[in-house]
C-alpha positions in Angstrom: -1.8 -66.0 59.4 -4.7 -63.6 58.9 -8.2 -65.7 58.7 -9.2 -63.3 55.8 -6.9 -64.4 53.8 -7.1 -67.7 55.0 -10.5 -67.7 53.7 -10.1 -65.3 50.6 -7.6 -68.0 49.4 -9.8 -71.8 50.6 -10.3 -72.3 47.3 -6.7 -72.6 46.2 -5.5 -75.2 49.3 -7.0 -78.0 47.5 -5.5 -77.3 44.2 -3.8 -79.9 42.5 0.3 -79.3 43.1 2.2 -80.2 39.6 5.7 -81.4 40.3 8.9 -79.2 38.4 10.6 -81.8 36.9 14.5 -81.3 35.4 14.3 -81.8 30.9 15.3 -85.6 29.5 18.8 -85.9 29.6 21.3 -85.0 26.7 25.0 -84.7 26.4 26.8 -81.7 26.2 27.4 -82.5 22.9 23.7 -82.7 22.1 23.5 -79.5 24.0 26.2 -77.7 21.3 24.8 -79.3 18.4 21.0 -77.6 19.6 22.4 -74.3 20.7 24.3 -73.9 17.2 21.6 -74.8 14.9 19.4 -72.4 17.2 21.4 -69.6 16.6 22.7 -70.0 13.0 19.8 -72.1 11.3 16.8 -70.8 13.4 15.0 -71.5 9.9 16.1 -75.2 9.7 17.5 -74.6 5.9 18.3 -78.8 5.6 15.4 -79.8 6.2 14.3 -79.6 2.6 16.8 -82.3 1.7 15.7 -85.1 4.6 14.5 -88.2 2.9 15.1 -87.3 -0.4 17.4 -88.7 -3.3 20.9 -87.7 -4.2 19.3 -86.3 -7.5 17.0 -84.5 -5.7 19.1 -83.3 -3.0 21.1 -81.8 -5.8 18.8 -80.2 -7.9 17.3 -78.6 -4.3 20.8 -77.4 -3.4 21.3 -75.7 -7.1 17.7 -73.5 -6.0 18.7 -72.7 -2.8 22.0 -71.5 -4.0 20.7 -70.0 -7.6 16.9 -69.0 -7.3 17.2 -68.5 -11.1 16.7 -71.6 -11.8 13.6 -72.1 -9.6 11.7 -69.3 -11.4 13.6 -69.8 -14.1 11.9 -73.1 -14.5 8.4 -72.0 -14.9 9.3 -68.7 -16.5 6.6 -67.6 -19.7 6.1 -65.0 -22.4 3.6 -63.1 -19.7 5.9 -62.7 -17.0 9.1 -61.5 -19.9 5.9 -58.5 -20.8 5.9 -57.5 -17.3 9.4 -57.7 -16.2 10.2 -55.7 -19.7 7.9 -53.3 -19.0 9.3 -52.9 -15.5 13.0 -53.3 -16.4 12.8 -50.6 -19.0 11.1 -48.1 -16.4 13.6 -48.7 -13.7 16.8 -48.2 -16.7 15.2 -45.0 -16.6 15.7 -44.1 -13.4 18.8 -46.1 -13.1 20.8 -44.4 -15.7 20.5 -40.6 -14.4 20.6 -41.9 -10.6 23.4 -43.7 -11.6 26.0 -41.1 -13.0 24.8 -38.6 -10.2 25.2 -40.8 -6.9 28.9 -41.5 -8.8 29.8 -37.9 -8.6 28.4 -37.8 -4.9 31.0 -40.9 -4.1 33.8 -38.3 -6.1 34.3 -40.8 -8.7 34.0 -40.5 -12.2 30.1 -40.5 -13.7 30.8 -43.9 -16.1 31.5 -45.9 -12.9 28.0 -45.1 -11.8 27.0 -46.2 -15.1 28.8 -49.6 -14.8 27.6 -50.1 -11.4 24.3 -49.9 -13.0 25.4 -53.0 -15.6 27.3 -55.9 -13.7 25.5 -56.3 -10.5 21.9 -56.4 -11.2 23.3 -59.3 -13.4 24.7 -61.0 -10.8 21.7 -60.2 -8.4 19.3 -62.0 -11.0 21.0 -65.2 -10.6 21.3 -65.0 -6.9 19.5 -63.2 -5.3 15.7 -64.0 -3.4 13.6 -61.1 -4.0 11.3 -60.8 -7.0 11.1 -56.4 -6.3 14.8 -55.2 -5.2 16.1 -53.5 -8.2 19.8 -53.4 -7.4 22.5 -50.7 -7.7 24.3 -47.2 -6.4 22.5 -45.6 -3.6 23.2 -42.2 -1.9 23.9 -43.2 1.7 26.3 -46.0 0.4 28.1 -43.5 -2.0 28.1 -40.7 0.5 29.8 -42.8 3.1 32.4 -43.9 0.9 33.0 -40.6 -0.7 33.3 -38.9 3.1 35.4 -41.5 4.7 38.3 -41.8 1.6 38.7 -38.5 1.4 39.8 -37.6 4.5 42.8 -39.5 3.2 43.1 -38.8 -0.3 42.1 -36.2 -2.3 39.7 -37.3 -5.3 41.0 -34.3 -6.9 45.0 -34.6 -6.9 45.0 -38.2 -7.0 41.7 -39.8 -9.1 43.8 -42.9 -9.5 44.6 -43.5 -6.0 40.6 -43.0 -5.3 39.1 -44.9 -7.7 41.7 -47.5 -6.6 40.6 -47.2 -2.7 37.3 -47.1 -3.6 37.1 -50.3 -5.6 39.1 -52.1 -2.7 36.8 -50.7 -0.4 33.7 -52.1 -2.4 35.3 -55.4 -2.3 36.2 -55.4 1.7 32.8 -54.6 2.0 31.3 -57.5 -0.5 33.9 -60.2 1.3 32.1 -59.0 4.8 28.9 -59.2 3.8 28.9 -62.9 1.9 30.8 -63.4 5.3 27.7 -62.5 7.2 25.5 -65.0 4.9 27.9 -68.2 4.7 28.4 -67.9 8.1 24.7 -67.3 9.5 25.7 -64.2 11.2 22.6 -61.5 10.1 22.0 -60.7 13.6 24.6 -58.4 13.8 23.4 -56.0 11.5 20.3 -55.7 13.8 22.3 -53.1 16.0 21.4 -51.0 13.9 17.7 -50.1 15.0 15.1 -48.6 12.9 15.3 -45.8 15.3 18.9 -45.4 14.3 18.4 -46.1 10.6 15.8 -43.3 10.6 17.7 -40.7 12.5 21.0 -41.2 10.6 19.1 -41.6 6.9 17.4 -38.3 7.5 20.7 -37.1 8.7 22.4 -38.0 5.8 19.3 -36.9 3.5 20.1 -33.5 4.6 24.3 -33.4 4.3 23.5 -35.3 0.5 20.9 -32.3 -0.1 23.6 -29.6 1.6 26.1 -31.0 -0.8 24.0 -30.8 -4.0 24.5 -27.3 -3.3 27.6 -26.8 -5.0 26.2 -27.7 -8.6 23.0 -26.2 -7.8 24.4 -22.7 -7.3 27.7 -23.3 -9.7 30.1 -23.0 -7.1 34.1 -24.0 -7.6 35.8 -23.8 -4.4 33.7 -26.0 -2.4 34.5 -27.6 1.3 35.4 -31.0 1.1 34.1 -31.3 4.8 30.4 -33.3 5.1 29.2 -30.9 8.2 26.1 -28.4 8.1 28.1 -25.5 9.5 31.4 -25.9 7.1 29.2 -26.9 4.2 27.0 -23.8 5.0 29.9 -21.6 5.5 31.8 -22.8 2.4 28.2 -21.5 0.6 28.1 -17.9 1.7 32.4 -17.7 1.9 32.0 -18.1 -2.3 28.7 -15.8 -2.6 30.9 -14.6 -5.5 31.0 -18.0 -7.3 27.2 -18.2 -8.0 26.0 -18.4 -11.5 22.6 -16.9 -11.8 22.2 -19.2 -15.3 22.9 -22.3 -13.1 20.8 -21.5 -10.2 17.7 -20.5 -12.7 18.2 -24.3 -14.3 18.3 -26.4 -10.8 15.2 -24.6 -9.6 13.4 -25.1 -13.3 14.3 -28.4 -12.7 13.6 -29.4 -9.4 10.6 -27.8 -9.5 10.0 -30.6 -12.5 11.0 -33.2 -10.5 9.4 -32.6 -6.9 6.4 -32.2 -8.7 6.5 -35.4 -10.5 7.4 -36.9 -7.5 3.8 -35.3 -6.0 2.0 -37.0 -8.6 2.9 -40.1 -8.4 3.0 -39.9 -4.2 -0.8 -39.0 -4.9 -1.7 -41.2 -7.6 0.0 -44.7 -7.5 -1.0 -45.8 -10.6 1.2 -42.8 -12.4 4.6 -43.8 -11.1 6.3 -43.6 -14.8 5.8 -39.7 -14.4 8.4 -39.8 -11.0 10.5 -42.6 -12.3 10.8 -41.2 -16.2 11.2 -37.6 -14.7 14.8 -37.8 -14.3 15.6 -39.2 -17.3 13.2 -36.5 -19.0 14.9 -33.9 -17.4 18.5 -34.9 -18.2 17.5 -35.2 -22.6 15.9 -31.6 -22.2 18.8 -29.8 -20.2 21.5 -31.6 -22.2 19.5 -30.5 -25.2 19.2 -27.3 -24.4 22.7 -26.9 -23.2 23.6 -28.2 -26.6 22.0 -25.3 -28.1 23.0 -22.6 -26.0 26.7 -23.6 -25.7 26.1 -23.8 -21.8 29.6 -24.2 -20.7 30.1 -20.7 -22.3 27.7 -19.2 -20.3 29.2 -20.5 -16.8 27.4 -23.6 -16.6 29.3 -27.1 -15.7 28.9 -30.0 -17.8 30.1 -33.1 -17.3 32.3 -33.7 -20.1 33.1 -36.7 -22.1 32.3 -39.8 -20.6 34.2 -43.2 -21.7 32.6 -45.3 -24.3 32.1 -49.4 -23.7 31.0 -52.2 -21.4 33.7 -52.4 -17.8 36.9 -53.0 -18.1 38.5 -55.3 -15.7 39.6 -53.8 -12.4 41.3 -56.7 -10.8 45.0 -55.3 -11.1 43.3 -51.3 -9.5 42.6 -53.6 -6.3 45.4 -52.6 -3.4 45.9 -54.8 -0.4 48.6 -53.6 0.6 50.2 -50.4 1.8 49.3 -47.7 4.2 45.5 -47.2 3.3 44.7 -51.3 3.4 43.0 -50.0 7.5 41.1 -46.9 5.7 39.4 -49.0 2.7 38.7 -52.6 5.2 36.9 -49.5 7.9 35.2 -47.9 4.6 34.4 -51.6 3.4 33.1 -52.7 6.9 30.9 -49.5 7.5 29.5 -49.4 3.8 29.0 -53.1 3.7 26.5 -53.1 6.6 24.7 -50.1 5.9 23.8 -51.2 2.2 23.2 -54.6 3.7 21.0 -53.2 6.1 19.3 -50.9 3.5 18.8 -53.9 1.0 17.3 -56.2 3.4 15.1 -53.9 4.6 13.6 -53.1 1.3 13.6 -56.5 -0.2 11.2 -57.7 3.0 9.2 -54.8 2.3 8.4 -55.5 -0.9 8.3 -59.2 0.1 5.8 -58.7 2.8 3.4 -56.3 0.2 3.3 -59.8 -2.6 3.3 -62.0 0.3 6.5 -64.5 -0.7 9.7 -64.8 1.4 13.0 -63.0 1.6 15.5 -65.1 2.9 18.3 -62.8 4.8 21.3 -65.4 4.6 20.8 -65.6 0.6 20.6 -62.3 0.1 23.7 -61.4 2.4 25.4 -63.9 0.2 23.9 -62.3 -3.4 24.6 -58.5 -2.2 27.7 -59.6 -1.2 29.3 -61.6 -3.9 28.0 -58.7 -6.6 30.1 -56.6 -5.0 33.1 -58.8 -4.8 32.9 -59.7 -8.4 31.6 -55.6 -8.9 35.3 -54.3 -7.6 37.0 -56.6 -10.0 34.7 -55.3 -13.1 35.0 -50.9 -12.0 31.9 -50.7 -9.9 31.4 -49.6 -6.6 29.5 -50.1 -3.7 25.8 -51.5 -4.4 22.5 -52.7 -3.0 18.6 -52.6 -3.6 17.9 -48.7 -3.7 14.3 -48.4 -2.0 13.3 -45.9 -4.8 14.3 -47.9 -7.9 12.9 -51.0 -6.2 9.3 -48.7 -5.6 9.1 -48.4 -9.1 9.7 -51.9 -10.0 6.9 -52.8 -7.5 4.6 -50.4 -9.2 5.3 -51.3 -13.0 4.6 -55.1 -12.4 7.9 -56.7 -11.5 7.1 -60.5 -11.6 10.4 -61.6 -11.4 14.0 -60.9 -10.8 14.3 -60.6 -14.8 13.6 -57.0 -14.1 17.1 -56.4 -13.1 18.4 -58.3 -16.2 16.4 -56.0 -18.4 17.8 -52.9 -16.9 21.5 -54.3 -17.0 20.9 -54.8 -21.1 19.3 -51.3 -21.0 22.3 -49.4 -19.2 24.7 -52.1 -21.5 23.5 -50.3 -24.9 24.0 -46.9 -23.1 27.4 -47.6 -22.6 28.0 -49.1 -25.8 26.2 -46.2 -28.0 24.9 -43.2 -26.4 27.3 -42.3 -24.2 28.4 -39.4 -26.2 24.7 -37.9 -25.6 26.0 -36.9 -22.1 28.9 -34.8 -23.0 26.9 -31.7 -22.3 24.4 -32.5 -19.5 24.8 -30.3 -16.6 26.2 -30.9 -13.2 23.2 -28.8 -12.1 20.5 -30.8 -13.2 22.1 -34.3 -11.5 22.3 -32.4 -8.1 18.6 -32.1 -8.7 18.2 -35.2 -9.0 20.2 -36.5 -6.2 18.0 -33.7 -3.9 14.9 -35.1 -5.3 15.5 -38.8 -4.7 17.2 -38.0 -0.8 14.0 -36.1 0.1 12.3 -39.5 0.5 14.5 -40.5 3.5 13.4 -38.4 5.5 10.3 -39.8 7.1 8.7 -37.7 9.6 5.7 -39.7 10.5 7.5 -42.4 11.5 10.1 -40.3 13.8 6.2 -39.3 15.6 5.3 -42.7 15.7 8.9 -43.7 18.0 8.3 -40.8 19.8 4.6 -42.2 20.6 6.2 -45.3 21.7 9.5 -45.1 23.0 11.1 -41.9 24.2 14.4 -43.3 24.7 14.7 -45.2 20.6 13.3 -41.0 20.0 16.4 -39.9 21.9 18.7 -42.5 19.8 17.1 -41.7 17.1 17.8 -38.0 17.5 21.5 -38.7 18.1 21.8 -40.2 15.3 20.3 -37.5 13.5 22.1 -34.6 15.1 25.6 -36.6 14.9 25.4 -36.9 11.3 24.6 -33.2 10.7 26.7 -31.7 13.3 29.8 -34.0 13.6 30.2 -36.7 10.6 28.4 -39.5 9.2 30.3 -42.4 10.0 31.0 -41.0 14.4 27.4 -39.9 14.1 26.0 -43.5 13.3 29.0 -44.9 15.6 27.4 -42.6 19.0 23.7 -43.8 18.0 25.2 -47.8 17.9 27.1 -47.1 21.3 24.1 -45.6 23.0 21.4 -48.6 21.7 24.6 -51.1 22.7 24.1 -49.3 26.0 21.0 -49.8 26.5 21.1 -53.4 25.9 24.2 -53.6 28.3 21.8 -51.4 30.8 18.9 -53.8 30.2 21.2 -57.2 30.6 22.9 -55.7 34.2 19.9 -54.2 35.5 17.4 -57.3 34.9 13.5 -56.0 35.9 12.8 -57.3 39.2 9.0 -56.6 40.8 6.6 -57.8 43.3 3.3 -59.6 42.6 0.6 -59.6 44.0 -2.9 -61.8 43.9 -5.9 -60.7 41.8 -9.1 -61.4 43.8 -10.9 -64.2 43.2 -8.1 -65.9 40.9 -5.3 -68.0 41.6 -3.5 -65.2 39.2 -0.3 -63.4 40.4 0.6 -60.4 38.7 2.6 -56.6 38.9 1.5 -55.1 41.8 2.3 -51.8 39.9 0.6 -53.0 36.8 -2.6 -54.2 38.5 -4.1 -52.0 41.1 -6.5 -54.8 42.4 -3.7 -56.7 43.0 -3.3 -57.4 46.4 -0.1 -58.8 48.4 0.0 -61.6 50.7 1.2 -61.8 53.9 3.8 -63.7 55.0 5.0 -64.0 51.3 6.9 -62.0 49.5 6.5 -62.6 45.6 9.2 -61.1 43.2 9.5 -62.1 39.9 13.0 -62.1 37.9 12.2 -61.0 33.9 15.6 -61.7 32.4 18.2 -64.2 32.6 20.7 -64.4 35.4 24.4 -64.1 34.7 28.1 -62.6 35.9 26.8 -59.0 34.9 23.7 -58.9 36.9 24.1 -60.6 40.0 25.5 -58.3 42.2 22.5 -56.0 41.4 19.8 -58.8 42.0 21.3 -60.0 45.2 20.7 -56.4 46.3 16.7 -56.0 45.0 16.1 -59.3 46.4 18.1 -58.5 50.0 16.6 -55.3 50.3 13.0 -56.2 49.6 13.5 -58.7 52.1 14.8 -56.2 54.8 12.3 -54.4 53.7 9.6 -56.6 55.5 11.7 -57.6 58.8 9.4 -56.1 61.9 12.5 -55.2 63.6 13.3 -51.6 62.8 16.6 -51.8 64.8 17.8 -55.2 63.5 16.9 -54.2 60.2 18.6 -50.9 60.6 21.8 -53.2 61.5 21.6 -55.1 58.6 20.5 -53.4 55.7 23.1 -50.1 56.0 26.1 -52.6 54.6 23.9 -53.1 51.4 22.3 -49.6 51.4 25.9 -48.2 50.8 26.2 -50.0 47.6 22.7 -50.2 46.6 21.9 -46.3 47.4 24.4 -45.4 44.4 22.0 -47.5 41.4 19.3 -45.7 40.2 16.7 -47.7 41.6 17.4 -47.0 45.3 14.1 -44.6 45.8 11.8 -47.2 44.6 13.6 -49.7 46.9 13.1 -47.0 49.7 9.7 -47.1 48.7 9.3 -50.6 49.2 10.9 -50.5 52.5 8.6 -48.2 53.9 5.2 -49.0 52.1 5.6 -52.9 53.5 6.7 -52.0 56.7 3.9 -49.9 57.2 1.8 -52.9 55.4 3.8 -55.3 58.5 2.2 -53.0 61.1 -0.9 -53.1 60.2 -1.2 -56.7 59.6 1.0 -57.8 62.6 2.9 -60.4 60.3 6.1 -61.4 59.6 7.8 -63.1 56.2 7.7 -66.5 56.1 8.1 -67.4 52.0 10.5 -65.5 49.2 9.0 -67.0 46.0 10.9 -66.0 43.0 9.0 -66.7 39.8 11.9 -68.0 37.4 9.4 -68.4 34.1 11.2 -65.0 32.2 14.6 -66.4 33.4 15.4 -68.6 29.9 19.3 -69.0 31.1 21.5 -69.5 34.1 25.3 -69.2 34.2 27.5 -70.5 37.5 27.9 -66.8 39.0 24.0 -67.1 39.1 23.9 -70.6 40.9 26.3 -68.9 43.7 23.7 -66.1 44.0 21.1 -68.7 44.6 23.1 -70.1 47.3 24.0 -67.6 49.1 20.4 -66.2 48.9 19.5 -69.3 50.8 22.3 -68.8 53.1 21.0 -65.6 53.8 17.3 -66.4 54.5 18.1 -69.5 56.7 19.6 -67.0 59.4 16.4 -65.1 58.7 14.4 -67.5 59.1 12.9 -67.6 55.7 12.4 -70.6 52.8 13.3 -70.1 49.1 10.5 -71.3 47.1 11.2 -71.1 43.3 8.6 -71.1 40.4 8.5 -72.5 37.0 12.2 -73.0 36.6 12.6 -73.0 33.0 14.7 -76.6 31.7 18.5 -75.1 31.4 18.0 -73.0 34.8 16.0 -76.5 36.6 18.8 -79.0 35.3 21.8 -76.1 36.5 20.4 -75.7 39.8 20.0 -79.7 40.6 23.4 -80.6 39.0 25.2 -78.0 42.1 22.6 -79.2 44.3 24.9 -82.8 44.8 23.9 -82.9 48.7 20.3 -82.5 47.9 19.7 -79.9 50.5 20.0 -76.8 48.2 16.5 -77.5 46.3 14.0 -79.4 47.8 10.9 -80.6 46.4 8.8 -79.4 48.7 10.2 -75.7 47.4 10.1 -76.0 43.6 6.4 -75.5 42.3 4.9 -75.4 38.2 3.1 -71.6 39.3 2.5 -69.2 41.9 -0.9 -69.9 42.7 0.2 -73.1 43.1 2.8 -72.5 45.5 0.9 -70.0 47.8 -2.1 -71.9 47.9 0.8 -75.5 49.1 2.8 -73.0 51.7 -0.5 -71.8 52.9 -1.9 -74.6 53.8 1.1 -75.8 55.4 1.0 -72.6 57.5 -2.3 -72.8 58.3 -1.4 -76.6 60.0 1.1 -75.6 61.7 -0.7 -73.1 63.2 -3.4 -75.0 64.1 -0.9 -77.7 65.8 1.1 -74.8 68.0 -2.5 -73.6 69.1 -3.1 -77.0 70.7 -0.1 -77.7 72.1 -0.3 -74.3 73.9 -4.0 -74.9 74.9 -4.4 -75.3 78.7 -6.3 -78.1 79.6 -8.0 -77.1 83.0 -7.8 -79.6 86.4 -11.0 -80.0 88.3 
């Protein structure tokens, strides 16, 4: 062993050596019972209950399951002012929003109305968040709209689509209280925030493109959701364009970008961007009123029903040849309003600083939709817009969403026939105004700061939804994450460490440039867990780093070119060339050979049995060479694995198992050091006078 290092490292030979010892022992029953609470009640939920009385425990379950009554409890006369002022603002918002995201889902305006009524009521008695003001969105009605019609026409058959689209809505309320009774949230998470970005800007744009069609009066309109059809479809029916109409959407989104400005600028004046729309929908059907607008080529929307829901229970079809179109609709609309209502309620959550719980809310969103299909609604969730404004008018309460349902409730009872001459125009101005917010730029420069791959996804996502369709471009950007995760699971990061001077710290000799590598040791630490999918590509890292250091160029010639033929087609074989010849070179200099592989198992948090067979043959395969296995900081599952296969006791050894690096290096050195020492004196020559 070189004496520099001998000495550079004196100070670690008398460290103290902590002995790796396997976790207490529990059944495997134990084991299940751990694992499943783990990864379905990370939060503990239960715990509430322990040590309390049956009265108590009841009245604790009706909160969990009703948060009504918990606020509900301490609710006063100052909260009511606020969540009145707030309610009425939102109705504002809600009502417009409401009949225009209908007609973007193809279904009749009063459906957007009574999605506007029934669930926020629901929402209020179940839901967790104080800010989410719930119903119709655009992505959610956009989706739904796209993906029905590509079977049935909303045109030639408005029974059949209403009828899908309730269904639909009701698949997609059944999968997402699924998600929340059965503790499964984390699958939603595959859909990244790079994703969600890309594909809501995406969709921003074909909601915008669409709008086009009452914003420049057009008839004959492509019912395809693509920028080059949609854009085609505009110029193909140049003829079509009403000059009246296209002089009214600017006028009026003008008004409304504007207003949006102001309050964007100034906080404190968000009643001029949340009463705009309503604003703008009294003046045009006002003025349409007085002109007689549908005389003069402009398109109203005609007489609306009058009266609270009707029941839709007997509208829902489970049967027949569209059940796999409306349970695909459901599925894909269920998770994306999920996703979007989530999202917006921790906002909000995180800005007053109280919690959000996920499971409640999956359970909330999704039983107001369920009981929303059977009562003529569609598709809803917390809209990040309406739930803005509740935030900014003083929301203290869920109440909020019970003032608005009264609110749209008298609209549907009285003033409905106040909207039998507002203009199609002025609602795809509103549904352009209220998309432009998706689109957020800054943050698509802040992934591409940080992560040029989630900017790629991202971008797919983006591009897919323009170019091909919403629902296969979202689909590509899910695959492509999912790949990544797949790519990141079979290709575990593997590298070599190496000691800081003057520490008994071992860390990335690529990461710290004072690092400095032992010899006689080769240190490689495994960041991932080991399993079926990646041991094939470990065993080859860890074989060729090992060749890498042999001082026999023609042995390891010999030996390496079997694993080179395999290894040379992954996409790591340069940087495993590199190590070949940059140790080699290092061997050389130093005139030393490997006498230690320590793998540093602290980032390997699980072990399955294809990974215990790659430890034994890796063993295998250093004995012939000569070398020992020394592992590091075997976390418990991996530790109590490894000894349970170990039943001859020659596998691991206690003299190769050590708490850290330092540790072990500073052990193995010394113990190379005495040998050493030893085979000097029995080779010492002891002269004969």
């Amino acid at each position: 062993m070189d004496p520099n290092t001998c000495n550079m490292h004196s100070h670690c030979v008398h460290m103290e050596i902590h002995q790796v010892v396997p976790p207490p022992h529990k059944s495997t029953l134990n084991k299940l019972k751990v694992r499943l609470k783990e990864t379905f009640f990370p939060d503990d939920p239960l715990r509430q209950f322990k040590g309390k009385s049956l009265k108590t425990k009841i009245i604790l379950g009706a909160n969990y399951f009703f948060p009504i009554l918990q606020w509900g409890s301490n609710y006063s006369f100052k909260l009511f002012k606020s969540d009145l002022i707030s309610g009425l603002t939102i109705a504002s918002l809600a009502i417009p929003q409401g009949i225009s995201y209908a007609k973007l889902a193809n279904l009749p305006p009063i459906v957007g109305l009574y999605s506007s009524f029934v669930p926020p009521l629901i929402y209020a008695v179940l839901g967790s968040s104080r800010d989410l003001a719930v119903g119709p969105v655009s992505i959610a009605s956009l989706v739904l709209g796209s993906m029905l019609r590509q079977e049935v026409s909303p045109s030639a058959e408005p029974v059949l689509f209403l009828q899908l689209a309730l269904t639909s809505t009701f698949f997609a309320g059944l999968f997402q209280a699924s998600l929340g009774i059965l503790r499964l949230g984390f699958i939603i998470d595959f859909l990244s925030k790079a994703i969600l970005i890309g594909f809501m800007a995406g969709a921003a744009i074909i909601v915008s493109l669409q709008q086009l069609k009452s914003l420049l009066g057009i008839t004959h309109f492509t019912k395809e959701m693509g920028l080059v059809p949609v854009m085609t479809s505009v110029f193909h029916n140049i003829h079509e364009w009403s000059w009246q109409t296209i002089v009214m959407g600017i006028c009026f989104l003008v008004l409304l970008l504007i207003a949006r400005h102001v309050s964007i600028r100034k906080p404190k004046l968000f009643w001029v961007s949340a009463g705009a729309p309503l604003m703008c929908v009294i003046i045009s059907t006002l003025f349409c009123f007085a002109i007689k607008a549908q005389n003069h080529g402009i398109s109203l929307i005609g007489k609306l029903h009058q009266g609270i829901n009707p029941s839709s229970w007997n509208m829902l079809k489970f049967h027949g040849s569209h059940l796999g179109l409306v349970m695909k609709t459901g599925l894909i609309t269920g998770i994306l309003s999920l996703t979007e209502g989530i999202a917006v309620g921790r906002t909000f959550a995180a800005l007053g600083n109280y919690k959000v719980d996920g499971n409640k809310e999956m359970m909330a969103i999704g039983f107001m939709n369920m009981v929303g299909s059977s009562t003529s609604c569609y598709v809803t969730t917390g809209a990040f817009s309406r739930s803005a404004v509740n935030n900014n008018a003083g929301a203290k309460t869920a109440a909020s969403n019970i003032v608005m349902s009264v609110t749209v409730m008298v609209t549907l009872l009285f003033l409905m026939p106040l909207f039998q001459y507002t203009p199609n125009v002025v609602l795809g101005a509103i549904i352009v105004t209220a998309v432009i917010g998706l689109i957020d730029i800054p943050a698509a420069c802040h992934i591409w700061k940080i992560d040029k791959f989630d900017f790629l996804v991202m971008l797919i996502a983006f591009l897919g939804v323009i170019f091909i369709s919403v629902q296969e471009g979202l689909a590509i950007a899910v695959g492509l994450s999912t790949f990544r995760i797949l790519l990141q699971i079979t290709r575990p990061k593997t590298v070599m460490m190496g000691n800081i001077p003057g520490t008994d710290i071992y860390r990335n000799l690529h990461q710290y440039k004072d690092a400095t590598r032992i010899p006689g040791f080769l240190i490689l630490s495994i960041e991932a867990p080991i399993n079926f999918a990646n041991i094939t590509y470990l065993n080859d890292r860890l074989v060729s780093a090992l060749h890498s250091l042999s001082s026999m160029l023609s042995l390891l010639s010999a030996l390496l070119f079997p694993l080179l033929l395999n290894y040379l087609v992954s996409t790591f074989h340069i940087r495993t060339l590199r190590w070949i010849e940059e140790e080699e070179e290092d061997n050389i200099k130093e005139q030393s050979s490997l006498r230690f592989l320590i793998l540093d198992m602290s980032a390997v948090s699980a072990i399955d049995t294809s990974g215990i067979s790659l430890f034994k043959e890796l063993k295998a395969t250093m004995e012939k060479k000569g070398v020992e296995l020394v592992l590091v900081n075997p976390l418990a599952e991996v530790i109590e694995k490894l000894k349970k296969a170990d039943e001859s006791n020659t596998f691991i050894r206690a003299d190769n198992l050590f708490l850290t690096v330092g540790e072990a290096v500073a052990s193995l050195s010394s113990t190379m050091k005495t040998q050493s020492t030893t085979t000097e004196e029995a080779h010492t020559i002891v002269p004969h006078y």
